[in-house]
C-alpha positions as CSV (number, residue, x, y, z in Angstrom):
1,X,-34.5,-8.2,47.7
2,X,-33.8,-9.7,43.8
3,X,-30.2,-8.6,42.9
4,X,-29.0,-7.3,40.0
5,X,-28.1,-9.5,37.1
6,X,-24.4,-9.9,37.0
7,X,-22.6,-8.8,33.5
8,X,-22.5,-10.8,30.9
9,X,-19.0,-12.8,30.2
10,X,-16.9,-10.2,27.9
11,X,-18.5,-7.4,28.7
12,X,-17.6,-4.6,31.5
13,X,-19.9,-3.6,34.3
14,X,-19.8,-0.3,32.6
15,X,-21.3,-1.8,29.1
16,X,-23.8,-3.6,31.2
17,X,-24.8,-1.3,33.1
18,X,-25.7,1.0,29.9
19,X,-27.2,-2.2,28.5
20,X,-29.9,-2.6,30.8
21,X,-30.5,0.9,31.9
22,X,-30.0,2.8,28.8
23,X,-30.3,1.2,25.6
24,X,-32.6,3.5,24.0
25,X,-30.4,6.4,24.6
26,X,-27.3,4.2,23.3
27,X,-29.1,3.1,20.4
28,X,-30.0,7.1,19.5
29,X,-26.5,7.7,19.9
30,X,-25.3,5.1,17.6
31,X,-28.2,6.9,15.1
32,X,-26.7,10.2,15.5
33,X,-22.6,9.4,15.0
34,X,-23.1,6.8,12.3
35,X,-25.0,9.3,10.1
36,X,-22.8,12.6,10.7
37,X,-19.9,10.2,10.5
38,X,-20.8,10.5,6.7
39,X,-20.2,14.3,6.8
40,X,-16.9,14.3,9.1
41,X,-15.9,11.6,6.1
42,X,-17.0,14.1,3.6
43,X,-14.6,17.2,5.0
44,X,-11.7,15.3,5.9
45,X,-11.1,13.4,2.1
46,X,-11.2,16.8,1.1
47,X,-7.6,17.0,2.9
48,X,-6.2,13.3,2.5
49,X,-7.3,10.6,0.1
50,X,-9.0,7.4,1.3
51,X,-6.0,5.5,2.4
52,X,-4.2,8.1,4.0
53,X,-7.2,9.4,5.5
54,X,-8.2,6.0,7.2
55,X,-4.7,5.3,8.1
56,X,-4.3,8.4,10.4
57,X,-7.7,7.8,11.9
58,X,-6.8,4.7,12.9
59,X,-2.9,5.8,14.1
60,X,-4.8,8.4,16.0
61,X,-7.2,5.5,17.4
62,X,-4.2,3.8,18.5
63,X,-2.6,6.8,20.2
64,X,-6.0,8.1,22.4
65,X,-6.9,4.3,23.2
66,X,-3.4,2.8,24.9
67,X,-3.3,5.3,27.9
68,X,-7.0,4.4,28.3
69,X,-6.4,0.8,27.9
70,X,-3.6,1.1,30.8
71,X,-6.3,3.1,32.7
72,X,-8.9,0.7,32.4
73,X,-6.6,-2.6,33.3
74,X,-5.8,-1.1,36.4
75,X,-9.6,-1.5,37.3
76,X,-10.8,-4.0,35.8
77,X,-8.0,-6.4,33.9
78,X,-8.5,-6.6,30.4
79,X,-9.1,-10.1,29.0
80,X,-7.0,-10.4,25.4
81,X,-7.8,-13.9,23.3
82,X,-6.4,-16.7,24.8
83,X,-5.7,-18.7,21.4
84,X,-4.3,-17.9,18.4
85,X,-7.5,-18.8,16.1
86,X,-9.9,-16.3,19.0
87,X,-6.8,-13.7,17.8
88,X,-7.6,-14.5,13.8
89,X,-11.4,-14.1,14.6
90,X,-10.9,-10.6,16.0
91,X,-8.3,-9.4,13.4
92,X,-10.7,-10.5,10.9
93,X,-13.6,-9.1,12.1
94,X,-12.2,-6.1,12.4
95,X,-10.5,-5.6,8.9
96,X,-14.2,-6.6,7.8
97,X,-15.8,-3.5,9.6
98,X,-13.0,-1.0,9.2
99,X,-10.8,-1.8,6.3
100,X,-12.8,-3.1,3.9
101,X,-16.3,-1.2,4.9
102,X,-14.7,1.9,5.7
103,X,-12.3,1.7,2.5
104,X,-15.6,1.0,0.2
105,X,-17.6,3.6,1.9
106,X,-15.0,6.6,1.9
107,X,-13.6,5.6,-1.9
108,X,-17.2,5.8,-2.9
109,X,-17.4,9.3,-1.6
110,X,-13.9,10.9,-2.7
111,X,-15.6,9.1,-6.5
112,X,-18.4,11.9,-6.3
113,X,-20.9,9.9,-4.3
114,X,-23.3,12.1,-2.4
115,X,-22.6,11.9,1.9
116,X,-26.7,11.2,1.5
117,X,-26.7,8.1,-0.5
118,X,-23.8,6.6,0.7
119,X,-25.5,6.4,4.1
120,X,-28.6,4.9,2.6
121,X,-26.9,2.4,0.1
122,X,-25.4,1.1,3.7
123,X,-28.9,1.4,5.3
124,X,-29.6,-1.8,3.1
125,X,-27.8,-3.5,5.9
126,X,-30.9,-4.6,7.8
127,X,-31.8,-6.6,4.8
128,X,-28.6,-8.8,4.2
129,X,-28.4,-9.3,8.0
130,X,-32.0,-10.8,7.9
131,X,-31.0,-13.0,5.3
132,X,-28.2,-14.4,6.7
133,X,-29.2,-14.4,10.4
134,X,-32.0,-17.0,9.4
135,X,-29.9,-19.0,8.1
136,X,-26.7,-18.4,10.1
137,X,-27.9,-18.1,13.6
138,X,-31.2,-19.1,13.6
139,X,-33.3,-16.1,13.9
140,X,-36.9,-16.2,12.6
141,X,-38.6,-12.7,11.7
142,X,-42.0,-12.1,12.3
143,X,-43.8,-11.7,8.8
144,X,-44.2,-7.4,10.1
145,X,-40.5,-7.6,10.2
146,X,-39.6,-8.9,7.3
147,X,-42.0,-6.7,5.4
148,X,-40.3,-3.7,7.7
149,X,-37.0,-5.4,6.2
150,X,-38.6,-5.3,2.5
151,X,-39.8,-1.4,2.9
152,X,-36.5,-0.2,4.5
153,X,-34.7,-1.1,1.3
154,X,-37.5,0.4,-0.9
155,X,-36.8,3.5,0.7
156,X,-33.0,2.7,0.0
157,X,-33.7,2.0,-3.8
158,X,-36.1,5.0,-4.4
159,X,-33.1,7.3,-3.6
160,X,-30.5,5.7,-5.1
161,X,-32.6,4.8,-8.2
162,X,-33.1,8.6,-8.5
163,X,-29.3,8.8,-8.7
164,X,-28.6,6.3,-11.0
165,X,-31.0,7.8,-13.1
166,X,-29.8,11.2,-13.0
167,X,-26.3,9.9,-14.5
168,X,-24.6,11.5,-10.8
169,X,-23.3,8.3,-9.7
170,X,-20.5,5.7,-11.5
171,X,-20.0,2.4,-11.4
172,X,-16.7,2.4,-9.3
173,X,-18.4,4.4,-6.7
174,X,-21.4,2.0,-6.7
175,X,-19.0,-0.7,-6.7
176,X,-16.9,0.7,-3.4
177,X,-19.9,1.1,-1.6
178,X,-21.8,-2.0,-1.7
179,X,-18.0,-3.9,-0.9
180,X,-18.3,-1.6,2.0
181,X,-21.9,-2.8,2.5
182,X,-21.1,-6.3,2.3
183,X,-18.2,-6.1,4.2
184,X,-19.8,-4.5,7.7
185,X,-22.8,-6.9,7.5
186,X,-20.2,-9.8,7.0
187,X,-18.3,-8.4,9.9
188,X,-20.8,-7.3,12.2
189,X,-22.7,-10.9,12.0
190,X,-18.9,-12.6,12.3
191,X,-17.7,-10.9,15.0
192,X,-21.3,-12.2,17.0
193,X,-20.8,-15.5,15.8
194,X,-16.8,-16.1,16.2
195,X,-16.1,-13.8,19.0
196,X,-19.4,-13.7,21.5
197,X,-17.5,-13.1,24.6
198,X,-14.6,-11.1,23.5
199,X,-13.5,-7.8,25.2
200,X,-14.5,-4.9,23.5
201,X,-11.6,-2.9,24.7
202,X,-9.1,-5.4,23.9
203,X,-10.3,-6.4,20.6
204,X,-11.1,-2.8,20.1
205,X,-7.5,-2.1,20.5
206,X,-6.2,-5.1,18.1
207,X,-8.5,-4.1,15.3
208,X,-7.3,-0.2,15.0
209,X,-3.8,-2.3,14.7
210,X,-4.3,-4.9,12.1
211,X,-6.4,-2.2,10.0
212,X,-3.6,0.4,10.4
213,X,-1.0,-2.2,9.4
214,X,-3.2,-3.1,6.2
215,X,-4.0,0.3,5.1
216,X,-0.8,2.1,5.7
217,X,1.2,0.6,2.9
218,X,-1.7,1.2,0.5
219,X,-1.6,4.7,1.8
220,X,2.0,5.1,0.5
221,X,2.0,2.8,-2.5
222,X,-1.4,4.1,-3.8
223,X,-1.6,7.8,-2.4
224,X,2.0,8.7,-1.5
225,X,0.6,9.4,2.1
226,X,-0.4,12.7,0.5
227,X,-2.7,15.0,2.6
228,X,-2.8,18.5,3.1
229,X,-2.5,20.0,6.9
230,X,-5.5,21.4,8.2
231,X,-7.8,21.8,11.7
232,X,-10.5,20.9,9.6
233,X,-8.7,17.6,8.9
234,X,-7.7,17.2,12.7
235,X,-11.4,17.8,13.8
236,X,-12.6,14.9,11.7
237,X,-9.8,12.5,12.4
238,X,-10.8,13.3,16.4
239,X,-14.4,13.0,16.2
240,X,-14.7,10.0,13.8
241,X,-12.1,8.1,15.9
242,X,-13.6,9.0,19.3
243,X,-17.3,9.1,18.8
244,X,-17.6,6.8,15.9
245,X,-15.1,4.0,15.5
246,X,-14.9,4.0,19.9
247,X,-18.0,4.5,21.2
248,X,-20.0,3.9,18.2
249,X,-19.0,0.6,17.4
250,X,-19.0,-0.4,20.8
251,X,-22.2,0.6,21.2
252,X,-23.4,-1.6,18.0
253,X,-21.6,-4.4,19.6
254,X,-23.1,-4.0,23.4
255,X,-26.6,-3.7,21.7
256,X,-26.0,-7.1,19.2
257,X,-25.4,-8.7,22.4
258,X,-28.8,-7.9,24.0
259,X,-31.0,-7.9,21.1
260,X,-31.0,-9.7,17.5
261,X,-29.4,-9.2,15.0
262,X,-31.8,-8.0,12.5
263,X,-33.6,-5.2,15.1
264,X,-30.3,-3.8,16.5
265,X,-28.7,-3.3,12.8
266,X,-32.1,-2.1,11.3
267,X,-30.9,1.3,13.6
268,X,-28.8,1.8,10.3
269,X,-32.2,2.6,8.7
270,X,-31.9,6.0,10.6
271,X,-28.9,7.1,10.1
272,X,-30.0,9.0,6.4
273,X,-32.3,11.1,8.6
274,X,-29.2,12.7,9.9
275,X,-26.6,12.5,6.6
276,X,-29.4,14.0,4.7
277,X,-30.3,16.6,6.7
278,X,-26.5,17.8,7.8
279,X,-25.2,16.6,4.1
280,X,-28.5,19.8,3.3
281,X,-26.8,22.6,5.7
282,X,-23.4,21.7,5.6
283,X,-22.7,21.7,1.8
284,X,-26.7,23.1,0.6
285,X,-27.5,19.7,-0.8
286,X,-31.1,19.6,-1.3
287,X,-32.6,16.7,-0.6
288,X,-35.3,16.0,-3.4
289,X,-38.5,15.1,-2.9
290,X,-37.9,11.3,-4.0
291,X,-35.4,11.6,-1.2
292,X,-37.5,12.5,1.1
293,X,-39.9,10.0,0.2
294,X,-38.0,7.6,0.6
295,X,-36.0,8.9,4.2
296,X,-40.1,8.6,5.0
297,X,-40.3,5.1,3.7
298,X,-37.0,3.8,5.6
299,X,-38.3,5.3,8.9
300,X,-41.7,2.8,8.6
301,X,-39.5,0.5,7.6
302,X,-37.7,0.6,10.9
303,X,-40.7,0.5,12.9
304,X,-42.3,-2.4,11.3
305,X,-38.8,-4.1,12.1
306,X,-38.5,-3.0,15.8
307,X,-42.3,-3.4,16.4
308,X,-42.7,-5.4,19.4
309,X,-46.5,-6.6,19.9
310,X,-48.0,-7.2,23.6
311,X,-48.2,-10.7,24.5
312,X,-51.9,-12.3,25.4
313,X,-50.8,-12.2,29.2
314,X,-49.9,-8.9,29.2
315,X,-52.9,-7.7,26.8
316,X,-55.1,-9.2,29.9
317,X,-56.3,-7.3,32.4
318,X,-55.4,-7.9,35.9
């Protein structure tokens, strides 16, 4: 009998077990929370500012993710960097992904930028990661996946063209949210590189506390920690910390681990599908038909990217 695969080092049994069994579902998930994260973003700046915003999201983080920390030692130890420099690579990777990306993202919105084309500025992702994963880590793209790559971001430049056009978007917001896009394809493709075996629960837990120690003090300087008390506010602080910057993330990570780079992040494609259409019966923003067009373009996009075709052996019959 042909045993099972033991995890991989740095990950938990639990993460591997969902890796092999389930990474469909995990990878819908990711879909879903990344592109209603853009709506939960959109209600709670209407209570808090950027700064502040993030800064309790992250305090919260902290505060849920201890006791389960001290849960989950007791079962299986968690393994913390050994070094100062594997310390730096976490920290770093995670002020890339949740400072800066967040910060650009969620200025970008409280500066007028629809919940819509923020998330498909962001879907551009795929296309930077391709770039630099050549050249980085050595990936080679089938020609069907780099023109999946080249159509994804058509579909990205069709909407935003359409808002750029229509004089709805300004430059500071542009300029927030392609630092935020830079900043999580620059983290996401650092934290593979520099920290391939780290534990996601430990460096989970560092990364809520180096961002929270970064953006606090810009909360008070900048914002004067001002926010207005609300359950509204409450609700989106919960789910974005629990679903997205949790679970989310850690999903991206488990699924960069088993796949490359370029296939797992073109997921990000997707995630207008859902910011569009909630963004539509949350707040009645009607998507146009340019928008649609290009959610339809992104989506072929995808598929052309995660296309897998059947080997010659398996093509033959038996």
């Amino acid at each position: 009998m042909n045993r099972a695969a033991p995890p991989p080092e740095g990950q938990t049994a639990a993460a591997h077990g969902v890796a092999l069994f389930s990474s469909p579902l995990l990878a819908w998930y990711f879909v879903a929370v990344w592109g209603s994260g853009y709506l939960a973003t959109k209600v709670g700046l209407q209570y808090a500012p950027p700064f502040t915003f993030l800064t309790l999201r992250f305090l919260l983080g902290l505060a849920l993710l201890l006791p389960l920390l001290a849960l989950w030692h007791r079962h299986q130890p968690l393994r913390w960097p050994q070094t100062r420099r594997d310390a730096a690579h976490v920290a770093a990777a995670g002020l890339l992904m949740h400072a800066v990306n967040l910060g650009g993202s969620h200025y970008a919105q409280y500066l007028g930028l629809s919940a819509g084309v923020t998330a498909l500025v962001l879907a551009a992702q795929p296309l930077a990661t391709a770039v630099i994963a050549a050249g980085l880590l050595g990936e080679r793209l089938r020609r069907a996946q780099w023109l999946g790559v080249a159509v994804g971001l058509l579909g990205v430049l069709l909407v935003v063209w359409h808002k750029i056009d229509a004089r709805a978007v300004g430059a500071p917001a542009l300029a927030a949210v392609l630092t935020a896009l830079a900043a999580i394809t620059a983290g996401t493709l650092y934290q593979r590189r520099f920290c391939p075996d780290v534990d996601l629960r430990a460096a989970t837990a560092m990364q809520f506390a180096v961002t929270a120690i970064v953006l606090a003090p810009l909360a008070v300087a900048i914002e004067g920690f001002a926010l207005q008390p609300h359950w509204a506010l409450a609700a989106a602080i919960l789910y974005l910390v629990v679903f997205a910057s949790i679970l989310a993330v850690n999903a991206l990570h488990t699924l960069m681990r088993r796949g490359e780079s370029t296939r797992v992040t073109s997921l990000l494609y997707l995630t207008p599908l859902f910011a569009v259409a909630l963004e539509w019966a949350m707040f009645a923003v009607v998507p146009t038909q340019l928008t649609a067009l290009g959610v339809a373009v992104t989506c072929a996009g995808v598929a052309l990217v995660a296309w897998q075709p059947r080997s010659r052996a398996s093509r033959a019959p038996p």
